[in-house]
C-alpha positions in Angstrom: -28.6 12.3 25.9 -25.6 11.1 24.7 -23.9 10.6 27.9 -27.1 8.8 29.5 -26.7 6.7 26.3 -22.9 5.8 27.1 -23.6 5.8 31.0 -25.8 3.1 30.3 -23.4 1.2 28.2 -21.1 0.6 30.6 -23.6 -0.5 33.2 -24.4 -3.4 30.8 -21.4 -4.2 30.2 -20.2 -4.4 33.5 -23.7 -6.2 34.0 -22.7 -8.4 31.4 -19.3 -9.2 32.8 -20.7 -10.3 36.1 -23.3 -12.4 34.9 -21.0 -14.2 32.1 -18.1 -15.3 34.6 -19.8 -18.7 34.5 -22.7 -20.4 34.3 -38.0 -23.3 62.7 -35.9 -21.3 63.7 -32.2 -22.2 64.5 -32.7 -25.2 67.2 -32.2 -24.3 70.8 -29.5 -26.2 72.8 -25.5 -26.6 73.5 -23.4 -23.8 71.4 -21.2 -26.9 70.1 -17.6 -25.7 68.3 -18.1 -25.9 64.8 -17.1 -28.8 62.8 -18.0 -27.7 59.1 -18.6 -24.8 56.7 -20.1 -24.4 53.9 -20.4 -21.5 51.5 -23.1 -21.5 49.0 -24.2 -18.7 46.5 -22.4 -16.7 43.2 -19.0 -15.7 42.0 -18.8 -13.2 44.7 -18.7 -15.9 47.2 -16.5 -18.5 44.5 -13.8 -15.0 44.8 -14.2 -14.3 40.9 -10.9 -12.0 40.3 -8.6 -12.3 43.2 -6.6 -15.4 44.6 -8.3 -17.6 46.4 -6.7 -16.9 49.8 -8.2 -13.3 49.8 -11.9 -14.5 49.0 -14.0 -13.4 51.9 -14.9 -17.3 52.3 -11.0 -18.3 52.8 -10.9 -15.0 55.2 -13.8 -16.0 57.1 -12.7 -19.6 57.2 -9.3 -19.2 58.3 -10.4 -16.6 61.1 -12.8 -19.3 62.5 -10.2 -21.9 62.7 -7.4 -18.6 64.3 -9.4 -16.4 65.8 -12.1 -18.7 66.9 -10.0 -21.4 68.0 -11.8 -24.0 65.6 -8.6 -25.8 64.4 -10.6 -28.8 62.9 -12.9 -27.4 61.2 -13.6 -28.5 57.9 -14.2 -26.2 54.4 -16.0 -26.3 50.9 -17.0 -23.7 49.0 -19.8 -24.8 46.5 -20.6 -21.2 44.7 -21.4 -21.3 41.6 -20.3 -18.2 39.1 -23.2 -17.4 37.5 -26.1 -18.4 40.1 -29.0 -16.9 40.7 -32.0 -17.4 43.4 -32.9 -20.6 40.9 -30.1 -21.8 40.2 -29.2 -22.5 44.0 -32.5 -23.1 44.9 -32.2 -26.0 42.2 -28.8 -27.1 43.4 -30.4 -27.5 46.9 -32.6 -29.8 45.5 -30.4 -31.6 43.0 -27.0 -31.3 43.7 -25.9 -34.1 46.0 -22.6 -33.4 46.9 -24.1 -29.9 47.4 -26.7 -31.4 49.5 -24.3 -33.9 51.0 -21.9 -31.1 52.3 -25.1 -28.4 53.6 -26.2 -31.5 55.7 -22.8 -31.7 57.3 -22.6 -28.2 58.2 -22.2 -26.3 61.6 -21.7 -23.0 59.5 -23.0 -22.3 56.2 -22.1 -18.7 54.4 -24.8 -17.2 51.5 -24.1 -14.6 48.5 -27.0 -14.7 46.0 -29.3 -12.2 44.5 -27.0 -10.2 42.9 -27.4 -12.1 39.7 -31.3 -11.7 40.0 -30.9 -8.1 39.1 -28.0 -8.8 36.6 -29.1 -11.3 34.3 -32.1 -9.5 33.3 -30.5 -6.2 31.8 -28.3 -9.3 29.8 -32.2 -10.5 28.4 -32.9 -7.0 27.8 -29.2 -6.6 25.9 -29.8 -10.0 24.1 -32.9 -8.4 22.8 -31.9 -5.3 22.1 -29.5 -6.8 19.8 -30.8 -10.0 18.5 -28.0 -11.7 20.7 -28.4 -15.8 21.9 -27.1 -15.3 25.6 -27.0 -18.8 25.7 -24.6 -19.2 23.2 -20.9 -19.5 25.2 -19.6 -16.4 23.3 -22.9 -14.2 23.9 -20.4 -12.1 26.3 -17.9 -11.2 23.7 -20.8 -11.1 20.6 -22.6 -8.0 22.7 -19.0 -6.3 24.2 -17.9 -6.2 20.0 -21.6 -5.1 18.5 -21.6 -2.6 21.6 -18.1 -1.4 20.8 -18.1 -1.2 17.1 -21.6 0.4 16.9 -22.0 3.2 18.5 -25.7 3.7 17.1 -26.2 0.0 18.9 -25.5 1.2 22.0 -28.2 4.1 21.5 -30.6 1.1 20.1 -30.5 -0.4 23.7 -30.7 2.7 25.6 -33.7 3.8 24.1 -35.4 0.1 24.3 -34.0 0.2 28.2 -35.2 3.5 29.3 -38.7 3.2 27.0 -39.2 0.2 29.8 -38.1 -2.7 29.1 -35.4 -2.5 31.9 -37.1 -2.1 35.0 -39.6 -5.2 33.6 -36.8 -7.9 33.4 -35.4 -6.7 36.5 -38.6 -6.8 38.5 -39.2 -10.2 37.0 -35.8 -11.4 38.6 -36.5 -9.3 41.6 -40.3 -11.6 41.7 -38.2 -14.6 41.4 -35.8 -14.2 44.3 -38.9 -13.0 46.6 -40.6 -15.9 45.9 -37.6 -18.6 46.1 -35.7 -16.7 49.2 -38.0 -18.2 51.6 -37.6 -21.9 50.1 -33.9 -21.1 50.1 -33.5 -20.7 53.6 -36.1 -23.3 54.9 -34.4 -25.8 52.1 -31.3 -25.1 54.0 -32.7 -25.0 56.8 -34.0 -28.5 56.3 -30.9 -30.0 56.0 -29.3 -28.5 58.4 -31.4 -27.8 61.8 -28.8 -27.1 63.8 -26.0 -24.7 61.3 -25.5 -21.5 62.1 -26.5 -20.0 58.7 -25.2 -16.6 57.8 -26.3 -14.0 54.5 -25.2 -11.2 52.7 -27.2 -8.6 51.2 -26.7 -7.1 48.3 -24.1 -4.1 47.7 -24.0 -1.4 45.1 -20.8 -1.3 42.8 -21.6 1.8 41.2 -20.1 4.8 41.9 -22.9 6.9 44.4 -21.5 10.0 41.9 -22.9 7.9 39.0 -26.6 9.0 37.5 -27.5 5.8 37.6 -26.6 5.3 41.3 -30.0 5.7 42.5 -31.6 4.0 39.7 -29.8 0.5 40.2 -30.1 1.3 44.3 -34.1 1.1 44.1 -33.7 -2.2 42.7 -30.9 -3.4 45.2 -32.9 -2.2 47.8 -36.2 -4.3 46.9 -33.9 -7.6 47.3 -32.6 -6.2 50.1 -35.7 -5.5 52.1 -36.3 -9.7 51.5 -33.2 -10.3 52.8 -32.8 -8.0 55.9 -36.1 -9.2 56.9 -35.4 -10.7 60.6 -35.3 -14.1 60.6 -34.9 -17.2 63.2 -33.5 -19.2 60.4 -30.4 -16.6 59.3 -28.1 -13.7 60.4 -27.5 -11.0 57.6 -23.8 -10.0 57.0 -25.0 -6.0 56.4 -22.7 -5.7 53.3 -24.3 -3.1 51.4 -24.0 -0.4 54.4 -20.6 -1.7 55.1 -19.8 -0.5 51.4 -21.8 2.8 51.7 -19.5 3.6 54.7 -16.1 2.7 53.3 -13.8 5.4 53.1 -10.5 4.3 52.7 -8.5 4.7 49.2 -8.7 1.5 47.8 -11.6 0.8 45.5 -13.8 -1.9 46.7 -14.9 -3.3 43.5 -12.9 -3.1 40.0 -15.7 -1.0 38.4 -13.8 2.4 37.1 -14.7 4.0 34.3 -11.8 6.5 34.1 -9.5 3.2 34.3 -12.0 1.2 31.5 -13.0 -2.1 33.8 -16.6 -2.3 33.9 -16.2 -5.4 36.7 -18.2 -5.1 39.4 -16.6 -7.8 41.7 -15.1 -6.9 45.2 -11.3 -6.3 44.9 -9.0 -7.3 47.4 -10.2 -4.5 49.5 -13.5 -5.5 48.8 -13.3 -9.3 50.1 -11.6 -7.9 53.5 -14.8 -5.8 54.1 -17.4 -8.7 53.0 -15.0 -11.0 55.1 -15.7 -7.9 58.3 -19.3 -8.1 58.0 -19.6 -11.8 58.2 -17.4 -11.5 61.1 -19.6 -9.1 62.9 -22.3 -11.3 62.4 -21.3 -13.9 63.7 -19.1 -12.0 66.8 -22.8 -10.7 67.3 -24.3 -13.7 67.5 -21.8 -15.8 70.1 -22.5 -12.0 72.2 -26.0 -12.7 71.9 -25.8 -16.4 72.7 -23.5 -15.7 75.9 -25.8 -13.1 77.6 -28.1 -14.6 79.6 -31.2 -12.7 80.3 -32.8 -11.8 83.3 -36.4 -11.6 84.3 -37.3 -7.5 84.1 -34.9 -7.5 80.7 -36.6 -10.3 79.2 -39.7 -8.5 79.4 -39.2 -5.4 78.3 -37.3 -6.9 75.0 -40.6 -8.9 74.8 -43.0 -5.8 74.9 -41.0 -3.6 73.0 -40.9 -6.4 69.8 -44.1 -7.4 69.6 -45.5 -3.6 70.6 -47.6 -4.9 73.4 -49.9 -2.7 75.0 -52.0 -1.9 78.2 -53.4 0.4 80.7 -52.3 -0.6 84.1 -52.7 0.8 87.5 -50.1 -1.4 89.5 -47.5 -3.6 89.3 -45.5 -6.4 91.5 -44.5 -4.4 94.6 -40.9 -5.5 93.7 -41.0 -3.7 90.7 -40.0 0.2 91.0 -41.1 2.9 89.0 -37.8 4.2 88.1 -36.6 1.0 87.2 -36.2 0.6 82.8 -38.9 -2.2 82.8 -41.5 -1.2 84.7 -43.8 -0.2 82.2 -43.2 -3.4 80.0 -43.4 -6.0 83.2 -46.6 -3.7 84.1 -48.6 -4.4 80.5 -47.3 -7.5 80.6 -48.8 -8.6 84.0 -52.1 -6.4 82.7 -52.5 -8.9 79.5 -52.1 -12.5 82.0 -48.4 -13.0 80.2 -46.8 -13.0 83.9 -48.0 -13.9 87.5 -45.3 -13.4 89.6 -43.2 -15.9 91.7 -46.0 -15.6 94.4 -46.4 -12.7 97.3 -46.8 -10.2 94.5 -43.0 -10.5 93.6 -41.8 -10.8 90.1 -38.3 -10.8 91.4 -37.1 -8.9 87.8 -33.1 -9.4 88.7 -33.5 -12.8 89.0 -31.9 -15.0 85.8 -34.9 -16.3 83.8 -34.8 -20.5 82.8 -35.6 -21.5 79.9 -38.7 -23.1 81.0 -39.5 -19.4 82.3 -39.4 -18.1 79.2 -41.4 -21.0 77.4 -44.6 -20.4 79.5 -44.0 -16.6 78.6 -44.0 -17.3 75.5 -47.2 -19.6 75.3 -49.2 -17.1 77.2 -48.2 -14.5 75.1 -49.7 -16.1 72.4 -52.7 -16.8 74.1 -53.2 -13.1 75.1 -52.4 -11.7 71.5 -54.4 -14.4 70.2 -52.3 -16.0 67.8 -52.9 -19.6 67.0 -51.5 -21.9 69.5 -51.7 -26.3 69.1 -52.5 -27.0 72.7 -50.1 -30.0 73.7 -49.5 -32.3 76.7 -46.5 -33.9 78.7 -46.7 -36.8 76.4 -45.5 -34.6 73.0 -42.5 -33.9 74.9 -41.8 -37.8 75.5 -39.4 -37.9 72.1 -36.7 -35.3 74.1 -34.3 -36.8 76.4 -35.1 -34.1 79.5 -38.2 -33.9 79.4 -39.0 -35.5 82.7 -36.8 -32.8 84.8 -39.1 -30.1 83.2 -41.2 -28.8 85.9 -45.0 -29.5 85.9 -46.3 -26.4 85.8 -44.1 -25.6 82.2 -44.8 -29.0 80.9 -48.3 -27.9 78.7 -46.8 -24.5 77.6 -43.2 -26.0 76.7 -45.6 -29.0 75.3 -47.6 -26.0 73.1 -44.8 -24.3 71.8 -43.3 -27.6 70.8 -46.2 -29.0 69.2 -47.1 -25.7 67.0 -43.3 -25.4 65.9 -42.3 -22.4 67.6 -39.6 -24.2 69.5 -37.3 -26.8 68.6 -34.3 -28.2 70.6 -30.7 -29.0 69.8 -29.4 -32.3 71.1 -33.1 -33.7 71.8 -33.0 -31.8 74.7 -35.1 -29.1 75.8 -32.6 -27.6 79.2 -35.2 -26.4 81.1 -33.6 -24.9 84.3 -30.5 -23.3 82.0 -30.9 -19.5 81.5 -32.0 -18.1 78.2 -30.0 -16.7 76.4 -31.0 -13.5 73.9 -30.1 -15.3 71.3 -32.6 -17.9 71.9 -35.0 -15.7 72.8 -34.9 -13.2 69.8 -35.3 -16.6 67.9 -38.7 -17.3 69.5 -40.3 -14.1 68.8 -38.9 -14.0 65.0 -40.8 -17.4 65.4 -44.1 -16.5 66.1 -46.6 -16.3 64.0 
């Protein structure tokens, strides 16, 4: 019992630590070079404990204007140590020169959560030991009653295993479910046309640690939120990142054989936050530059949305052995596809934009999901509507009207191919 008891001392304080180091979908159109990033979220993203040029947001910043070729691209990292899914949430209402900066953005970086999990077992602690954590020295009032009182430390245990734990921590966990969604449609808001990018959450303990698997289940719950596909975001996959390091170097400075109970990312730890952000977005311009064609498109369709149908034919340019025969098949069963006229469906060919837009309308009319019927004349705002052809005018019209589409630019680029990226937005779209 007594090493559960000291087991758990450490976890606050290095909870403690962390938590006292201060208080549509993405619109369709041109993949313009970026002009500005943002970063937004906690001391993670501020780089809490290493120099600033080996934060993940300097890494990430300096190998978009390198790498990327974005020389002019413009930088401001408004973290906050401390925030939690309330605090930024209230910053993206409040904060001006926060709200100033988001609406400038091209990219815009996220790290939050963590503290939705952290700040809690701090309540609990607070409780525990009739502590103010608002006070400015709460941090060093609990580290010196925890240290100097060894039958403290058992006092908190035993309130924190009795229960009391996993209630504050499901009560921040509640919060950030609740406010995730008006995070990213906040930001979202204020910047249509960003390319917004998330990290989930990672676990700094030890996986040889008993408490590994306690502290996972609760990471995992905020995770689940954020990993959730989205049109709006691309997730940075952090936490598996960190599960599948295996290099020397520790990737946060908690070691309890060493005595530092901080949970932030070391050096090493930046560089593989920094390599996840970069393989989201090297993921996404890979996604944006493969165009799609007809028989592909398809079968990504079917296969997401788990459409199904008996069928006894096909289009007679559509062979069995080819990989989308069964998905073009149901699809042409349920009315989403006609053909291009003498029973061909011509699956090779490229598919345009406007292509895709009637797919899409017609596969929410033969899934029957709930569709605002438009006309030509709700697409007389966009600057191309009139080269859209008529027979995509009322499904593009549709989508457009019922928010499942919007376009960059004010321009809609009807006879351009889709791309997947584009297309994977529409069906995270639907309702």
């Amino acid at each position: 019992m007594k090493k559960i008891f000291k087991q758990l001392a450490v976890v606050l304080i290095f909870a403690l630590l962390l938590t006292a180091c201060g208080n549509g979908m993405t619109a369709m159109g041109e993949d313009l070079s970026p002009e500005h990033y943002t970063a937004l979220g906690d001391s993670i993203a501020t780089g809490y404990g290493v120099a600033k040029e080996d934060s993940y947001t300097e890494l990430f910043y300096n190998y978009l204007k390198t790498d990327r070729g974005f020389s002019s691209l413009e930088y401001a990292n408004l973290a906050v140590n401390g925030d939690d899914s309330t605090g930024l949430l209230n910053k993206l209402k409040t904060d001006e020169r926060l709200i100033k900066s988001v609406k400038e953005s091209d990219i815009i970086t996220i790290s939050i959560g963590g503290n939705n999990i952290l700040q809690p077992i701090i309540q609990a602690v607070g409780q525990a030991l009739n502590i103010d954590v608002s006070a400015p020295d709460y941090a060093s009032q609990i580290q010196d009653v925890l240290s100097s009182n060894p039958e403290s430390v058992e006092a908190v245990a035993g309130m924190l295993i009795l229960g009391n734990l996993p209630k504050y921590l499901n009560e921040g966990i509640s919060r950030f479910e609740n406010e995730w969604p008006e995070i990213i449609n906040t930001v979202r808001s204020l910047a249509p046309e960003a390319d917004i990018f998330v990290m989930n959450i990672y676990n700094p303990l030890s996986k040889d640690d008993v408490l590994y698997n306690l502290f996972d289940t609760y990471i995992q719950k905020i995770n689940t939120v954020i990993n959730k596909p989205s049109p709006n975001y691309r997730t940075a996959d952090v936490y598996n990142a960190f599960n599948e390091y295996n290099e020397d170097e520790a990737l946060t400075k908690f070691n309890i054989l060493k005595g530092s109970f901080d949970p932030h990312p070391t050096e090493a730890g930046h560089i593989v936050v920094f390599n996840s952000y970069r393989k989201a977005y090297e993921e996404k311009e890979k996604h944006v530059s493969h165009k799609l064609k007809r028989g592909e498109a398809v079968s990504i369709l079917v296969k997401e949305l788990e459409l199904k149908a008996d069928f006894t034919d096909n289009f007679k340019d559509v062979q069995k052995s080819s990989t989308y025969y069964e998905a073009v098949g149901i699809a042409r069963k349920l009315g989403i596809v006609a053909g291009k006229g003498q029973n061909k469906f011509y699956p090779e060919d490229y598919l345009t934009r406007e292509e895709a837009m009637v797919i899409f309308e017609k596969t929410m009319i033969a899934t029957g999901k709930s569709l605002f019927r438009g006309s030509p004349q709700d697409l007389s705002d966009l600057d191309d509507a009139s080269s859209v052809s008529s027979y995509a005018k009322e499904s593009i019209a549709s989508l457009y009207k019922s928010g499942i589409v919007s376009f960059g630019k004010n321009k809609i680029y009807p006879k351009e191919i889709m791309s997947y990226y584009d297309f994977m937005n529409i069906i995270y779209n639907m309702p």
